[in-house]
N, C-alpha and C positions, 0 to 999 in steps of 0.2 A: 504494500500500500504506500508505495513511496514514487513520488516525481521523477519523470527520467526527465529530465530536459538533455539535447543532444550535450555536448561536449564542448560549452565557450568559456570565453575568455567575460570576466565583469562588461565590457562594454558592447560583447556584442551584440547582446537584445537592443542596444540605443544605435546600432550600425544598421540592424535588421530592419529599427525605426525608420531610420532618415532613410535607407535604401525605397522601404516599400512607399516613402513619400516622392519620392523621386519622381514614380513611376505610376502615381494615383495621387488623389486629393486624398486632404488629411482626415476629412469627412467618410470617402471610403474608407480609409488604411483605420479609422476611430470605429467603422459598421464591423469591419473583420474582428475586431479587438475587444470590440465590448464596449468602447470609453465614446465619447463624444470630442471633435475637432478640438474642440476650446480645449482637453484636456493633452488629446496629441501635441499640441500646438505649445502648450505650455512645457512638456515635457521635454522636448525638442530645444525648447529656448533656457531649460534648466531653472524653470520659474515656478514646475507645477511643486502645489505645497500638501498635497496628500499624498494617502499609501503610494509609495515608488514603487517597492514590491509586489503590490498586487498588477501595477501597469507594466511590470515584468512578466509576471509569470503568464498575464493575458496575449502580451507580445511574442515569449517564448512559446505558447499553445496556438496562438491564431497567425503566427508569421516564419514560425521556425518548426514547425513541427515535430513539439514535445507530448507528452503522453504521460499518464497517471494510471496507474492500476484499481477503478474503483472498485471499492466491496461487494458493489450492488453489479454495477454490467461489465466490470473487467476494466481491460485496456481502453482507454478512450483520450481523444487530444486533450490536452490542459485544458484549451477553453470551455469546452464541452463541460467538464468540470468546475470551472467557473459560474459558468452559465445554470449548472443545477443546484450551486450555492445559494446563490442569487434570488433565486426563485422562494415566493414564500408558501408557506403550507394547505396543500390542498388534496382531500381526499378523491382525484378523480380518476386514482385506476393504482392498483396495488403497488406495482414498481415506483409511483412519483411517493406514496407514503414511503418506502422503504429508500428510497434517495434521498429523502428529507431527515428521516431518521439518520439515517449515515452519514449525511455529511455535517451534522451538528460535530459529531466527533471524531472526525477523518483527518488524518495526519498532513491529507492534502489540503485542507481546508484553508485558505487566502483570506477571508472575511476575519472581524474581530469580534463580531457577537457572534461566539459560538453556540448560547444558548435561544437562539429565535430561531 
């Protein structure tokens, strides 16, 4: 139950950044990521003043192609994981209870309220 992110170096998630801005708007490269422009944008400029880690590890799963072993459906990309943290509790089909359940206390878990 532990993050593989590939094999970099501290700055490559913010190379990975500016590269995929290159070659798209900061607005797409914010849709792939989870975050909104204003937040790429501030990151980029070394201005944003929230979790830096978590706009890592969303970059490392939505641009690098990192992966998490979750408890519930296995192997799946970072963001994927992200993306089911995120989400708040709803009983609408067995597996999203049991994802919600898990990922309160999942070693992968990015968010800081662990208990909601």
């Amino acid at each position: 139950m532990t993050a593989r992110a590939p094999q970099t170096q501290q700055g490559d998630w913010l190379q990975a950044l500016r590269d995929a801005c290159a070659g798209m708007s900061q607005r797409e490269v914010g849709e792939l990521i989870g975050y909104s422009e204003s937040v790429v944008s501030q990151v980029l400029s070394g201005k944003y003043r929230g979790d830096i880690k978590r706009v890592r590890a969303a970059v490392e799963g939505g641009l690098m192609g990192a992966t998490v072993d979750c408890p519930v459906l296995g192997v799946i990309p970072r963001q994927r994981c992200i993306e089911h943290q995120r989400r708040p509790f709803a009983a609408t089909n067995p597996t999203r209870v049991q994802l919600w359940r898990a990922c309160r206390t999942c070693p992968n878990r990015t968010t800081e309220d662990k208990d909601t």
